[in-house]
C-alpha positions in Angstrom: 131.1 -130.3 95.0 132.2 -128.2 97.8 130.6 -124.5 99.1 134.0 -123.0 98.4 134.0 -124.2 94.6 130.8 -122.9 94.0 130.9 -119.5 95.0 133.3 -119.2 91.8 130.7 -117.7 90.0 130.8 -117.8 86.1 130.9 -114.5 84.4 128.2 -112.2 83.8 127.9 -113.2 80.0 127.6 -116.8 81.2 124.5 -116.4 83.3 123.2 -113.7 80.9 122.9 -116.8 78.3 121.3 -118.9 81.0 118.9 -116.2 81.9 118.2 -116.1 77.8 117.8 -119.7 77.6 115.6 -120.1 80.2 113.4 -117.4 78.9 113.1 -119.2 75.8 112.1 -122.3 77.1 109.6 -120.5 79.0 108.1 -118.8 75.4 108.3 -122.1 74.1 105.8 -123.9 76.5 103.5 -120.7 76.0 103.4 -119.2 73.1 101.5 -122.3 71.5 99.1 -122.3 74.1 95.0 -121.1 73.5 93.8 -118.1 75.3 91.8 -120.0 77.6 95.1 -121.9 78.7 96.5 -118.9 79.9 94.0 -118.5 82.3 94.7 -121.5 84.0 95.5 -121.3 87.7 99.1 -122.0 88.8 100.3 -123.5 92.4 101.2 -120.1 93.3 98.2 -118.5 94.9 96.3 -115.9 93.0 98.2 -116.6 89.7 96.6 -117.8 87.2 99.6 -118.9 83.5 99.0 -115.5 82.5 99.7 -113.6 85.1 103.1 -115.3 85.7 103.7 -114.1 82.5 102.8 -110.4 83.6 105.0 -111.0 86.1 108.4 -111.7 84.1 106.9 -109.3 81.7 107.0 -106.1 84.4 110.1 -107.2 86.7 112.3 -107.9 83.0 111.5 -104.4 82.0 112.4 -102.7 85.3 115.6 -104.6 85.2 116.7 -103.7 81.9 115.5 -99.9 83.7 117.6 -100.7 86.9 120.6 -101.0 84.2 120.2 -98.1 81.6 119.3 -95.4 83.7 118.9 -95.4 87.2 117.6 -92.0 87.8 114.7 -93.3 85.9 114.2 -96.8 87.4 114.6 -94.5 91.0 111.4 -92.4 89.8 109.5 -94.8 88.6 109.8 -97.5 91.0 110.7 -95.8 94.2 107.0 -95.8 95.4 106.6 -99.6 95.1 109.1 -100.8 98.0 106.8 -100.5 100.2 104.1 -102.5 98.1 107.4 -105.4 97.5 107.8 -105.3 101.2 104.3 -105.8 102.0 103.3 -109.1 104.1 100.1 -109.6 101.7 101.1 -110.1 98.4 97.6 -108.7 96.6 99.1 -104.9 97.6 102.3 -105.6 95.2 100.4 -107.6 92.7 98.4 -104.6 92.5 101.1 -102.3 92.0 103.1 -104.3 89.8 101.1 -106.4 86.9 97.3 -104.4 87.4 97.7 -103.2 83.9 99.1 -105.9 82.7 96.3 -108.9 83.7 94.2 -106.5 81.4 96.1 -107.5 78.1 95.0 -111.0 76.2 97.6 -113.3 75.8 99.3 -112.2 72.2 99.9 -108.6 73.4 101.5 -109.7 76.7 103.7 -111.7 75.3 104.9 -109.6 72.7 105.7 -107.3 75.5 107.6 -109.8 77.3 109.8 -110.1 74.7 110.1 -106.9 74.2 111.4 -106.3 77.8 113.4 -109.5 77.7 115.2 -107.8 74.7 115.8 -104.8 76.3 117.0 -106.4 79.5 119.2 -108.6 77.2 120.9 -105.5 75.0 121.5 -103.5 78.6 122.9 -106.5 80.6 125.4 -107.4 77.5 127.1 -104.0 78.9 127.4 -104.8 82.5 131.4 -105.7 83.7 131.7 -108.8 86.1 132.1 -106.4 88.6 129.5 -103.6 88.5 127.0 -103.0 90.5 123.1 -102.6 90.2 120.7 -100.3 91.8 117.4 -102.8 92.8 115.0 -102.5 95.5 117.2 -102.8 98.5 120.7 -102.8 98.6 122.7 -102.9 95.0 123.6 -105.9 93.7 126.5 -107.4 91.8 125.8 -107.8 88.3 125.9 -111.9 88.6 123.6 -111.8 91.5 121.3 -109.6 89.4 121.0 -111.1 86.7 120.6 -115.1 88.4 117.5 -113.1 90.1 116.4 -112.9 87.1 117.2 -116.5 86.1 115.9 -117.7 89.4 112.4 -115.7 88.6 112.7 -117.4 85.2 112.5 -121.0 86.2 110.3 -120.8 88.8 107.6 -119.1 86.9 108.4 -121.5 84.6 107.9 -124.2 86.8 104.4 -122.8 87.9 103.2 -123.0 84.4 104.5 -126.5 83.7 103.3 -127.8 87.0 99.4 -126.1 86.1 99.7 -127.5 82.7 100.5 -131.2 84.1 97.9 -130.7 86.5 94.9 -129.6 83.8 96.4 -132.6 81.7 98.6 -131.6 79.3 102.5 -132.9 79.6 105.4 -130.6 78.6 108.8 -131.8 78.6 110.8 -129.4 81.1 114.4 -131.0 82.0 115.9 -129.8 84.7 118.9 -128.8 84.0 122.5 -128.0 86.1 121.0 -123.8 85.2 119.9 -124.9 88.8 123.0 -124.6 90.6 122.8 -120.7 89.4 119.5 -120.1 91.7 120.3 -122.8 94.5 123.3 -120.7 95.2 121.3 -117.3 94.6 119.0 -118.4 97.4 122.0 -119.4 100.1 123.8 -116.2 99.5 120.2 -114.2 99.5 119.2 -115.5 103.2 120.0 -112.3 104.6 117.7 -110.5 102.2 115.1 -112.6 103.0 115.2 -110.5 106.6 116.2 -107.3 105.4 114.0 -106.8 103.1 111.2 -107.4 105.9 112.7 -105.0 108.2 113.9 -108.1 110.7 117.4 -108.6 111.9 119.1 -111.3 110.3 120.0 -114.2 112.5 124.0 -114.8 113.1 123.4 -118.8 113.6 125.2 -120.0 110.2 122.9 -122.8 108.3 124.4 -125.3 106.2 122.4 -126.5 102.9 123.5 -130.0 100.9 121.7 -130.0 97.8 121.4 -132.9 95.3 121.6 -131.7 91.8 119.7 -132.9 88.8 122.8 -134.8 87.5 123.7 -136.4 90.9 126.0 -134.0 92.5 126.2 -132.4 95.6 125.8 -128.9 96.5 126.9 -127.8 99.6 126.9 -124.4 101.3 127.5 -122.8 104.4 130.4 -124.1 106.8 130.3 -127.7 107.6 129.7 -127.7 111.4 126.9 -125.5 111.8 124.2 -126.7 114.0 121.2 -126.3 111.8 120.9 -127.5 107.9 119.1 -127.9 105.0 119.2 -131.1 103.0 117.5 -132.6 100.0 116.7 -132.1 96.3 117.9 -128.8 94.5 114.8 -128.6 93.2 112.7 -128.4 96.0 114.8 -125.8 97.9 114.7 -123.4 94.7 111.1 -124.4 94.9 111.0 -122.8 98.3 114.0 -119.6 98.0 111.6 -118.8 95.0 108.2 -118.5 97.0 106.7 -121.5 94.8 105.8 -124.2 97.7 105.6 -124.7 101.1 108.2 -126.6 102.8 106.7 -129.5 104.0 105.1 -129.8 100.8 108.6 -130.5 99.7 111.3 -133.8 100.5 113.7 -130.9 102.4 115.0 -132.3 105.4 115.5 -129.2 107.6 117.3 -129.4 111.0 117.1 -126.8 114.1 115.1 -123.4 114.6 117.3 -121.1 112.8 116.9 -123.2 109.4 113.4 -123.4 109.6 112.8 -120.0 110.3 114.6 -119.1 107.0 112.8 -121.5 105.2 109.8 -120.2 106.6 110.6 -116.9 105.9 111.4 -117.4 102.2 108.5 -119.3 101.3 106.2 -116.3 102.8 103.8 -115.9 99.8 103.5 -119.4 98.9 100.7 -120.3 101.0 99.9 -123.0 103.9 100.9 -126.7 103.0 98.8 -128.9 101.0 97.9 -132.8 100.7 98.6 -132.4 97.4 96.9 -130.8 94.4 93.3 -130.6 93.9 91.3 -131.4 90.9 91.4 -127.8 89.0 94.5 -127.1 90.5 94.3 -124.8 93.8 94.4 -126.1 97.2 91.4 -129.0 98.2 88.3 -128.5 100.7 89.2 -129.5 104.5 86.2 -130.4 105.7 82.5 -130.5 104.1 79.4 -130.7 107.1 75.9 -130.5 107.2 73.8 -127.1 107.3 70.7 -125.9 108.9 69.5 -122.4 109.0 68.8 -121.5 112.0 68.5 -117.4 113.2 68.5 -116.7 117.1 65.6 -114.9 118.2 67.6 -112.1 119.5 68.8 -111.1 116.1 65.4 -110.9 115.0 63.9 -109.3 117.9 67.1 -106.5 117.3 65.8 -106.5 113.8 62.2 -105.3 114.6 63.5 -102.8 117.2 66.0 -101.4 114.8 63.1 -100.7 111.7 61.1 -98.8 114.6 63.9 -96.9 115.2 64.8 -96.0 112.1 65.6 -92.2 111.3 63.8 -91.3 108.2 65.4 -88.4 105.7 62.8 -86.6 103.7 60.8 -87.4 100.7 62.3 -87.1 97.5 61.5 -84.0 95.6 59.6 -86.1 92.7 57.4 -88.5 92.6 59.3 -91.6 90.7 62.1 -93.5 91.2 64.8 -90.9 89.5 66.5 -89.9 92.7 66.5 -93.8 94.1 63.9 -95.9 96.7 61.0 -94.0 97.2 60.8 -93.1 101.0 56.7 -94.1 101.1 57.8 -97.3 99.8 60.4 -98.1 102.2 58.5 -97.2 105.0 55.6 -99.6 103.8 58.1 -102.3 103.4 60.1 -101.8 106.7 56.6 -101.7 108.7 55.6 -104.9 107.0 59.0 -106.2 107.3 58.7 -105.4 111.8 55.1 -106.4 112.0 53.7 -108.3 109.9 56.9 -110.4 107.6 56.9 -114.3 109.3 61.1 -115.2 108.7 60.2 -118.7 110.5 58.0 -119.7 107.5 61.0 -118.6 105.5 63.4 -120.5 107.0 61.6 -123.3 106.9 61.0 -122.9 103.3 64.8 -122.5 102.9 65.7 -125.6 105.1 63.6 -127.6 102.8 66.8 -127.7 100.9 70.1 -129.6 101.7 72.5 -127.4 103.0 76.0 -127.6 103.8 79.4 -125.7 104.5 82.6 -126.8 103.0 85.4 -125.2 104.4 88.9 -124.2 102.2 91.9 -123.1 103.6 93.2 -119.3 102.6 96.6 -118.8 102.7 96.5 -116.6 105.9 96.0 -119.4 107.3 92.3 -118.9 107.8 89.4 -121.3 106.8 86.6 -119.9 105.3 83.3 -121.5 104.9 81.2 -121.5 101.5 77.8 -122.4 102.2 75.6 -124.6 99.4 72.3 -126.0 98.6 73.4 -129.5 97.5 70.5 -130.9 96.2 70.5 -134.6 94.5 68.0 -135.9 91.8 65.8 -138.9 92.5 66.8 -139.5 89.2 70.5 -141.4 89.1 71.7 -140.5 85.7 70.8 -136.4 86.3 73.8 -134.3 85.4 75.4 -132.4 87.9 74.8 -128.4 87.1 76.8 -125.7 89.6 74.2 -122.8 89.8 75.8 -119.4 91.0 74.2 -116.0 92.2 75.4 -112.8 92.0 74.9 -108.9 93.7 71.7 -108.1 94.9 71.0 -111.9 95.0 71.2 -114.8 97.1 70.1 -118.6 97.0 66.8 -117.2 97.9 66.6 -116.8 93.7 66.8 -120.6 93.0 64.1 -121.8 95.3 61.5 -121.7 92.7 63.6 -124.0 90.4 65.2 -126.6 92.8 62.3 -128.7 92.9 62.0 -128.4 88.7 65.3 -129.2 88.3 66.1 -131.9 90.7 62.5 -133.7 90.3 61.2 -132.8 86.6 58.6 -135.7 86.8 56.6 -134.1 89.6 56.6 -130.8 87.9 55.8 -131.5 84.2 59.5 -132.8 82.8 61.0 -136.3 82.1 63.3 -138.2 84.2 65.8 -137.4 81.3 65.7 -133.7 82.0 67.2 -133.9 85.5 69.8 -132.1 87.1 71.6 -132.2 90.6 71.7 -128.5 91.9 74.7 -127.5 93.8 74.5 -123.8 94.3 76.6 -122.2 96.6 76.5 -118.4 98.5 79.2 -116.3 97.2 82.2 -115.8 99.6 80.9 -113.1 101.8 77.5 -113.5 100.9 74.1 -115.2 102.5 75.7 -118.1 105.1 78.6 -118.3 103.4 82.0 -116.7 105.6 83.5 -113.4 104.7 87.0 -113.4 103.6 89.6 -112.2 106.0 92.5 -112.3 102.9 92.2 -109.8 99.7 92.7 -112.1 96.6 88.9 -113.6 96.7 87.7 -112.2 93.1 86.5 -114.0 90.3 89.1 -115.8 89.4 89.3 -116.9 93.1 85.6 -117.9 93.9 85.7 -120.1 89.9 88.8 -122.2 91.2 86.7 -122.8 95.0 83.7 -123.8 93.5 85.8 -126.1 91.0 87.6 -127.3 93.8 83.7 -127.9 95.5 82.1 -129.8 92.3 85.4 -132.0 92.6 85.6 -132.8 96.5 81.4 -133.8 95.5 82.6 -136.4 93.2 81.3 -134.6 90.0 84.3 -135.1 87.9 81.6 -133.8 85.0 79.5 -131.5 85.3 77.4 -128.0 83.9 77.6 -124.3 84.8 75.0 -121.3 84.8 75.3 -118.2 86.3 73.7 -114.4 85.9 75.3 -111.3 87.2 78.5 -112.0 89.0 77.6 -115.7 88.6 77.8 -115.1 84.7 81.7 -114.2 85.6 82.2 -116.9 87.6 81.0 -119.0 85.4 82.9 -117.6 82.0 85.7 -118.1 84.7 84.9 -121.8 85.5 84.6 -123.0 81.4 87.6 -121.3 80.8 89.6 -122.9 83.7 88.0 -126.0 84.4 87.8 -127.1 81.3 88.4 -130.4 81.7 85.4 -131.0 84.0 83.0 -128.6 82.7 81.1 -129.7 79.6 79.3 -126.7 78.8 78.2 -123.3 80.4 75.2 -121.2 80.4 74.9 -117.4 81.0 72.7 -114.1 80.9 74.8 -111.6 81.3 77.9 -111.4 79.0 80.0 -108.8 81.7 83.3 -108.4 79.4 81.7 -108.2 76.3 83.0 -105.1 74.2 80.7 -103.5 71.6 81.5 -104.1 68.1 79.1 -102.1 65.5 80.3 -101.7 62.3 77.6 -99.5 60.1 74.1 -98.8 61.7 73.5 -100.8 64.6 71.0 -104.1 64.8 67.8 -103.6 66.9 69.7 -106.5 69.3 73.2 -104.1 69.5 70.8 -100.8 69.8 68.9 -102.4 72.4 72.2 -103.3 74.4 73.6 -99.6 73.7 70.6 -98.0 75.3 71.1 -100.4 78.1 74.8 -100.0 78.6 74.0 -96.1 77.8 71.5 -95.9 80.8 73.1 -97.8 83.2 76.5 -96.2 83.3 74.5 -92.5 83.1 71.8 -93.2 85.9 72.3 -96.6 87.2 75.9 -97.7 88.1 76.3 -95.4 90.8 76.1 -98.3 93.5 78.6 -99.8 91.5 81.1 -97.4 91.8 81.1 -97.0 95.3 81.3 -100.6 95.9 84.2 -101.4 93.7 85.8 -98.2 95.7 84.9 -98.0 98.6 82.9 -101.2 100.1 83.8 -100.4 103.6 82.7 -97.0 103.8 79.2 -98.0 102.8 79.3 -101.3 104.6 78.8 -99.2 107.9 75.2 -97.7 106.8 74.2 -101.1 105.3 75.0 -103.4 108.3 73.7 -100.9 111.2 70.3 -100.3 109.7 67.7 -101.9 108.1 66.2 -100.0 106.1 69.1 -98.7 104.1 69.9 -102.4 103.4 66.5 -102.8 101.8 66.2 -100.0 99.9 69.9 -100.4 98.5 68.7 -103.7 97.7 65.3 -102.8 96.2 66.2 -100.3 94.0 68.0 -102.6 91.8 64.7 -105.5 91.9 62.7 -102.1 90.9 65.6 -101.5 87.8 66.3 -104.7 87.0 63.2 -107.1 86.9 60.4 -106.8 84.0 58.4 -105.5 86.8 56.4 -102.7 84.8 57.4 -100.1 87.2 57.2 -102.3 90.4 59.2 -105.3 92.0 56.0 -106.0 93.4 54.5 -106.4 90.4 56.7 -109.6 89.5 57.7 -110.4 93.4 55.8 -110.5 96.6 56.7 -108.8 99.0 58.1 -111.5 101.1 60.0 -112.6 98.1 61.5 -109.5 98.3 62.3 -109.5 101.9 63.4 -113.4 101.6 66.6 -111.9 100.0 67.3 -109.3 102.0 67.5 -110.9 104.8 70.2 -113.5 103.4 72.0 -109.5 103.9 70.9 -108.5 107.3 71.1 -112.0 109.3 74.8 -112.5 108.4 75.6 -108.5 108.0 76.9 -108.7 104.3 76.8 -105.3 103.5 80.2 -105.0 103.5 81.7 -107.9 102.3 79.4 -108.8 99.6 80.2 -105.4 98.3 83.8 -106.1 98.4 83.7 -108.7 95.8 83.1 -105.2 93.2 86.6 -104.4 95.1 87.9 -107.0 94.1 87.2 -108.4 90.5 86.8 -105.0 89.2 89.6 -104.0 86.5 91.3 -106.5 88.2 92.3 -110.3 86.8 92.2 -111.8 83.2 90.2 -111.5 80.4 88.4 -115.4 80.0 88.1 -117.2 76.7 85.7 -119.6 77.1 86.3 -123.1 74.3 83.6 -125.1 75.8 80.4 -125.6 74.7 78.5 -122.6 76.0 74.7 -121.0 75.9 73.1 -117.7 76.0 69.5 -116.6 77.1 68.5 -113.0 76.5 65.7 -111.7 78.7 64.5 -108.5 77.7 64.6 -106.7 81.1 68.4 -107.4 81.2 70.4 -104.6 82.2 72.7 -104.8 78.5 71.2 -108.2 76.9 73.8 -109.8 75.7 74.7 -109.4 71.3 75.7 -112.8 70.6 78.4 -110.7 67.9 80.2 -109.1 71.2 80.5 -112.0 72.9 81.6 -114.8 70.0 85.1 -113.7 70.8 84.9 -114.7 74.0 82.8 -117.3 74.2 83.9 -119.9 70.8 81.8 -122.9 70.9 77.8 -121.3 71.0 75.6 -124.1 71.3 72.6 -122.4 72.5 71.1 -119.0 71.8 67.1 -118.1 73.1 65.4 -114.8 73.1 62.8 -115.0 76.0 59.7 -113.1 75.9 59.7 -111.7 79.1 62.0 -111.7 82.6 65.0 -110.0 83.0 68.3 -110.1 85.7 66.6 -112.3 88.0 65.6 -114.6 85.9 65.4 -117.9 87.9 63.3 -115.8 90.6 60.9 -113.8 88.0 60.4 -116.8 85.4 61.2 -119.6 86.7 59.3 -121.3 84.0 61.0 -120.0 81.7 64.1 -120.4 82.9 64.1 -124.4 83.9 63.0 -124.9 79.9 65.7 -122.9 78.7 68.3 -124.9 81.1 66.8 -128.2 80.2 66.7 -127.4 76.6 70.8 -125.7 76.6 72.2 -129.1 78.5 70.3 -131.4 76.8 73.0 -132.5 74.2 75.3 -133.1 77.4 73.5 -135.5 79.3 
């Protein structure tokens, strides 16, 4: 079929019904699925099934906008061209489906088809010839409305392909609808500079596409130097932003072609070798690790605490107005004179360490640093252990040896676990992101991805603070590897008291009550701002201990002192996992970035609860039985609270023996 042939266009009510029809097919594959499907993640970075939704949901409903009333699609989308022209594609997933990742999966997609009808009624009144106002330049109403079709299939090919990849096959022909958005994405290649701000090369580029059926497509005059050739699908793969190109079977031929391709695959990410287990991109490169400070940073360390300017005492003589100044001095003179880190250390490296590195689509690596210790025992299940803010690994070094080796402290062989536990992204030894992107979500697919490259195609999850999230994220995504999870700290869960409240759901009230009147400040600034108050927290000492102390003093059963439930080196152990790599910053950015941001989990597999009392809102197994659907395990401890593995660790090894022990 020649290039001439095919830029005779069908009418506009001919693609509208191939826009309509692919829409369908699209509500077809998802309507039937469970929540926890939805928040699957896709081979487009960052999106997880749900939030390609949220994105056909948004752009549909400013198109049928762009249509009825331009004055109004002007006002109310003006502002984001310069989030759509943005070279990181967080800034205009921000702008575009924020509110919408926030909805579960039946409201969003009633509102997609809502907007689909709305685009449907005002494109039914568009002439073959008119014209429509969009981001850049107008477009003719065909070319507007195969957008539309383009965006269609390949978000619909992103949920198919995530689907296949967590096991589940849907039957997605592919169809001559094709030749709409092949030819879409030839005529658009000038876009793809303008709309970047870069001059648009004048070398012409001709593309020979093989359709579904067997034909060929060809574009662009037939002695131009540099081409394109190979499947249709793969090149719409590419136009649409969905793969890399030499992730593809595209033969493409001189600079000027492969600068286009490169250019129009811009958000989609570095090449692969292929998909990993839970569905993201695989680890490069996994090597040993020792911890091993230079003197110099510690010598800077005891200069900087004798340097220190000290404000003034508080005005009152508790806690109320934050670390009490007596106490941080005591601690920071300790921490210069008399605190061994070498003993520390050592402790530490008694532990197997590594560094796996994964690939971020800047092109960066970035390291995640893990304790990846095996049981003596062979059949000892696999359990993924994760910290959270102000924690490290330093938590779990009370109940790695319990864990791993339960016959040398009281257990049975049956009882055994291998311990992977990894630093957060940005936190302890682990690297700091140079990307935005690396929330919840984000971290749950790389430790997947981690559990997998191990060779634990089966394992067990538990987590408290941001670890509970990453682990609700991890038994809702990986479900298929996972067999159960355990958490402490239900963060999503919403508050549903009908009549007087239980002593459990009072108890959680005062705690919620409390925290967001005197206690969530910290919070606040870190989900806001974690740059401004990573300069205070990285240049001095003593403000990273006493932001991090506060929270052992308000957080642990401690009777009115971390010291009372910690030593003092204990204390210091942790912060220093903050100071050595200067994580004041980037481990507050992870607030930044999972805050009112990403999707609400549903969790199907098995899961378990432990209440400590001391918790900051212990969990009401009624809030969280929405969430969470399959409750194995529920235990009310008698003492401990958000540091459990650290303060109890007793308790806390029995409770994770007892919640797994059906999954062995």
């Amino acid at each position: 079929m020649s290039d001439g042939t095919l830029r005779t266009t069908p009418g506009v009510s001919d693609v509208l019904a191939d826009l309509i029809a692919e829409q369908q097919a699209l509500d077809d594959v998802v309507a039937p699925l469970p929540p926890e499907r939805w928040a699957l993640p896709t081979p487009s970075p960052r999106w997880t099934i749900a939030d390609q939704i949220a994105h056909l949901t948004y752009f549909d409903g400013t198109a049928a906008l762009a249509i009825a009333d331009e004055d109004a699609f002007d006002d109310s989308m003006g502002a984001l061209v310069g989030a759509m022209t943005s070279d990181d594609p967080t800034v205009a997933d921000d702008a575009t489906i924020g509110d919408l990742r926030r909805l579960p999966p039946s409201e969003l997609l009633a509102r997609w088809r809502s907007n689909r009808e709305a685009l449907a009624s005002a494109a039914a009144t568009l002439a073959d010839d008119a014209r429509v106002a969009w981001y850049g330049p107008s477009m003719g109403a065909k070319s507007f409305l195969t957008a539309r079709l383009m965006e269609a299939w390949a978000h619909g090919q992103d949920v198919v392909d995530a689907l296949a990849e967590a096991g589940t096959h849907v039957e997605r022909p592919a169809t001559d609808r094709l030749r709409h958005i092949a030819q879409l994405g030839f005529i658009t290649r000038g876009w793809t500079y303008v709309n970047r701000g870069l001059d648009v090369p004048t070398a012409p580029v001709r593309v020979e596409l093989t359709s579904p059926s067997g034909d060929t497509w060809t574009f662009g005059p037939d002695d131009a130097p540099d081409s394109v050739v190979g499947p249709a699908l793969d090149f719409c793969l590419v136009t649409t932003q969905r793969r890399h190109v030499d992730d593809t079977d595209l033969v493409v031929t001189g600079e000027t072609a492969r600068d286009w391709m490169e250019k129009a695959q811009l958000f989609a990410g570095p090449p692969t070798d292929g998909p990993s287990p839970s569905g993201g991109r695989p680890v490069t490169e996994i090597r040993p690790f020792h911890i091993d400070v230079p003197d110099e940073l510690l010598h800077d360390l005891r200069a900087r605490l004798r340097n220190t300017r000290w404000p003034e005492a508080e005005p009152v003589d508790d806690w109320s107005q934050g670390t009490p100044l007596a106490y941080v001095q005591e601690v920071c003179e300790y921490w210069a004179n008399d605190y061994d880190w070498r003993a520390r250390e050592a402790a530490l490296n008694r532990f197997d360490q590594f560094v796996a590195t994964f690939p971020q689509s800047n092109g960066d690596g970035l390291d995640v640093h893990f304790v990846h210790q095996r049981s003596p025992h062979a059949d000892a299940l696999p359990l993924l252990i994760t910290h959270g803010w102000p924690g490290s690994i330093v938590e779990f070094q009370k109940v790695v040896g319990p864990l791993t080796d339960p016959t040398e402290h009281g257990g049975r062989a049956e009882d055994a676990f291998h311990v992977v536990a990894p630093s957060l992204p940005g936190f302890g030894f682990s690297g700091k992101p140079t990307e935005t992107g690396w929330g919840v979500p984000k971290i749950a697919e790389v430790f997947a991805q981690l559990m997998a490259a191990l060779g634990y195609d089966r394992y067990v999850a538990q987590g408290g603070d941001w670890g509970s999230a990453v682990t609700t994220a991890i038994g809702a995504t990986d479900a298929d590897h996972v067999a159960a999870v355990h958490v402490t700290l239900a963060m999503a869960a919403r508050p549903k008291i009908e009549g007087e409240p239980t002593p459990e759901e009072q108890r959680a009230i005062e705690g919620a009550t409390y925290y967001a009147q005197w206690d969530s400040g910290y919070s606040k600034q870190q989900s806001t701002r974690p740059q401004t108050v990573g300069y205070g927290l990285v240049d001095s000492p003593a403000a990273q201990a006493a932001w991090i102390l506060e929270k052992f003093w308000a957080w642990t059963d401690c009777d009115g002192h971390p010291e009372n439930v910690l030593t003092r080196d204990e204390l210091l152990d942790n912060v220093m996992l903050y100071w050595i790599n200067g994580n004041g910053a980037s481990s507050a950015r992870l607030y930044w970035e999972s805050f009112a941001r990403g999707p609400r989990f549903t969790v199907s597999v098995p899961s378990g609860f432990t209440v400590y009392p001391k918790e900051i809102v212990p969990p009401v197994r009624a809030w969280v039985e929405d969430s969470f659907t399959d409750i194995r395990h529920w235990a009310e401890q008698p003492r401990g609270g958000h540091f459990a593995a650290f303060e109890v660790p007793d308790l806390f090894v029995d409770d994770l023996r007892t919640c797994f022990a059906a999954f062995r």
